[in-house]
N, C-alpha and C positions, 0 to 999 in steps of 0.2 A: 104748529100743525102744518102748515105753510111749508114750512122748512123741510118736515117729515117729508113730504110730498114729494119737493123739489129733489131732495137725498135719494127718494127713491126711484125717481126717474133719471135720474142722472145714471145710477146704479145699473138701474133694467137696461140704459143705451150703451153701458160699457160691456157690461153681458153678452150683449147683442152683438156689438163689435167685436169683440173675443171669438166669439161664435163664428163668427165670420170670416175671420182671420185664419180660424185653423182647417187647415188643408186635408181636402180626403186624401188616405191613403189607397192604393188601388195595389195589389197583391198580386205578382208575376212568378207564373211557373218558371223555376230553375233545374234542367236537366241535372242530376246525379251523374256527370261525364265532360271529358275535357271538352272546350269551348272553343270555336269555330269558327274562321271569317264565316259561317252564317249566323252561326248564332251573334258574334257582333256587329253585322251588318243589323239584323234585328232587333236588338237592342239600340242601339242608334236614328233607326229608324223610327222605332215608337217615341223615344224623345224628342223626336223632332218634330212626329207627326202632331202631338200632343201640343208641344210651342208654338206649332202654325196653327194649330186650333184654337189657342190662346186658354187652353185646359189646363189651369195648373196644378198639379197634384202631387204628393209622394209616391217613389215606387219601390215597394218594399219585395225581395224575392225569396221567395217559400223555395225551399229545395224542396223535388219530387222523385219520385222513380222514373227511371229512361224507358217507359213503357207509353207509348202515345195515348192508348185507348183509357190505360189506368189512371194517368194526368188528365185526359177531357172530362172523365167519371165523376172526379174532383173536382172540377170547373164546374160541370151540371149540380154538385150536390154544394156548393158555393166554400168552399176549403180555396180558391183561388179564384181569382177575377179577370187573369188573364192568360193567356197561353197560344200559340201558332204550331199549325198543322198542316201539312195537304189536306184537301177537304173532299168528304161525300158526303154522301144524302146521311147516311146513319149518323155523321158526326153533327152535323148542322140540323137535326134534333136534341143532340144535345145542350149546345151554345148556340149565340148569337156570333153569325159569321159575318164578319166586316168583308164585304166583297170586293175586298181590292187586292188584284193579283201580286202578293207583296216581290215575288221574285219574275216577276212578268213573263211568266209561264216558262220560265229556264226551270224549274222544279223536274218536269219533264221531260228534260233532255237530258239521259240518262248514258255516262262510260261506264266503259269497263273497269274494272280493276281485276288482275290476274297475277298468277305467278309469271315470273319470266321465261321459267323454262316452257309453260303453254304458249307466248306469243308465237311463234311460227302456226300452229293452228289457227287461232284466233285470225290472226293476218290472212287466210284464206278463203275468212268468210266476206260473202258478199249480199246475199239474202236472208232472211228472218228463219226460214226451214233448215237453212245450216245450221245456226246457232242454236234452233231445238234442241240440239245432240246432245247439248255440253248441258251440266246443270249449274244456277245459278244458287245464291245465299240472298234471304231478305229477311226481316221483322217480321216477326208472325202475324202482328197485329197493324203492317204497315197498307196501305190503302195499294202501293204499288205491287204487292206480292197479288192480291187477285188481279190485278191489269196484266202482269208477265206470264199468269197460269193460263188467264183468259185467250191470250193470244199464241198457245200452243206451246209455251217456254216450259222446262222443267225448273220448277223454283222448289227448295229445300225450307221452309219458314221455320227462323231461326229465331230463341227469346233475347240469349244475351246479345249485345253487339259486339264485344270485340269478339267473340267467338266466330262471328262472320267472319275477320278476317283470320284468322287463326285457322278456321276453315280451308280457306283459298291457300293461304301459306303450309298447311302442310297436305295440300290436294286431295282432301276431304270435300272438297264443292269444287268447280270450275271457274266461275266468275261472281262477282259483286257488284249489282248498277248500282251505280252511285251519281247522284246531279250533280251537272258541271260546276255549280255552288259550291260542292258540298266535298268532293272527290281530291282535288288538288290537297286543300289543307289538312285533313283525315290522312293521307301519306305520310305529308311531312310530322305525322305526329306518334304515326304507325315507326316513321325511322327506320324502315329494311327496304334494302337492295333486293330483296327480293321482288318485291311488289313492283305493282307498273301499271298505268293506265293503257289500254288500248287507244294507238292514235289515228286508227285509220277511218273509225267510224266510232258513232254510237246511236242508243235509240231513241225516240222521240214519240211521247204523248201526251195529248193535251193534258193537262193539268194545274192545278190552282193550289196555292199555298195561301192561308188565310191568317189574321188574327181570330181567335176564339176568347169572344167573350161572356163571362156570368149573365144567364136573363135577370137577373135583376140590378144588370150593370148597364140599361138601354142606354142612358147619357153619355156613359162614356164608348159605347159600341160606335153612339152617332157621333160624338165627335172627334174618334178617331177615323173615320172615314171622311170629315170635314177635312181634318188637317191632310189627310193622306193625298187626298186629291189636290189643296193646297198644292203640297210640293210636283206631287206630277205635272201642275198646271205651271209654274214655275221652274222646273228643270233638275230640281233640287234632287228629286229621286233617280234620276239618269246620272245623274252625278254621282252619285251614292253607289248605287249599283257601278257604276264603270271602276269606282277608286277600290272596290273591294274584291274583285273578280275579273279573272283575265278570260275571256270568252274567244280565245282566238282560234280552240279547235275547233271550235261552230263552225268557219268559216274553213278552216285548211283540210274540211275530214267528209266523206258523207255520210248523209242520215239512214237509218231503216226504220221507218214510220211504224207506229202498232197503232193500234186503236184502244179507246180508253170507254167501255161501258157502260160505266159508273160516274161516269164524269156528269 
């Protein structure tokens, strides 16, 4: 009987250690589109954010449709545990928003992208009333399309995205903001001489790019804002950010401020 006993506690304690052993898996939305030093600065990021949290988990990635609002839908209805957005108010009813500025408000600072036979135009401009004239292309469901209407812009709100630029390349639209993130490597992947960023300026509004994650993922919401701050506190994220994006027209170009509403 004795024995019985001991058998079965020995047993219940390997159990338990097994248990314990195996790792939550935590479920990351995967754009349906080529991948992007932002997307793998992101990616990169949550790994890291996660290791300085000392959080250890599998990350397994759900492909999704490249519709933002359609993927956060799916975060609220718990089909995915994790995903990054620019964020508003509507969204951040949906998820829980880790509020660390993961692109430290470069989200917002928005070029051009045009055909080349428009630069001579474009290069003219010098205040926000010029560039009313011309119409832009965005996501229809992207947070930035009511920020560019709001501030007197003609925006065209478009579903697919390469149609954006398909748009602008065969002068169906005028221009495409695109983040300084986000803009350079989208070129190189676009591959036409045609296209071209405007270098003499671009626009700027405050904005926040968030992690979005499941409510009923509060642990791991909190301890990726643990680690996130980690590395900002330690330089690890300046770093990160400097090695994966060259930000040098920030500085050689200037800004035309808008305002952001919704922010």
């Amino acid at each position: 009987m004795i024995r019985q006993f001991i058998g079965f506690c020995l047993l219940s304690l390997a159990c338990t250690s097994a248990a314990q052993d195996v790792k939550e898996t935590i479920y990351v939305a995967k754009e349906q589109r080529p991948l992007y030093d932002r997307d793998l600065f992101l990616y990169e990021l949550l790994q890291q954010a996660l290791k300085a949290a000392e959080y250890d988990v599998n990350i397994e990635h759900v492909k999704v449709h490249p519709h933002q609002q359609r993927t956060l839908m799916a975060l609220s209805k718990g089909l995915v545990d994790l995903h990054w957005s620019m964020t508003s108010p509507a969204r951040e009813k949906l998820a829980i928003a880790v509020k660390f500025p993961l692109f430290d408000g470069l989200i917002g600072k928005r070029v051009l992208i045009i055909h080349k036979a428009q630069y001579k135009r474009f290069k003219r401009i010098t205040e926000l009333a010029q560039l009313s004239r011309f119409t832009a292309v965005q996501g229809h469901d992207w947070p930035d399309t009511k920020i560019l209407s709001s501030n007197g812009l003609s925006v065209k709100p478009i579903v697919n995205y390469q149609a954006m630029f398909d748009m602008v390349l065969h002068k169906k639209a005028d221009y495409f903001p695109r983040s300084i993130v986000e803009a350079q490597s989208e070129l190189l992947n676009q591959n036409n001489p045609a296209l071209m960023i405007v270098p003499d300026y671009y626009l700027s509004y405050p904005a926040r790019f968030y992690f979005f994650v499941n409510k009923d993922k509060a642990e791991l919401a909190k301890n990726l804002e643990i680690g996130l701050k980690k590395l900002k506190h330690s330089g690890a994220y300046n770093a990160l950010l400097q090695r994966y994006f060259d930000l040098n027209m920030l500085s050689n170009s200037h800004m035309l401020p808008l305002t952001n509403p919704f922010h």
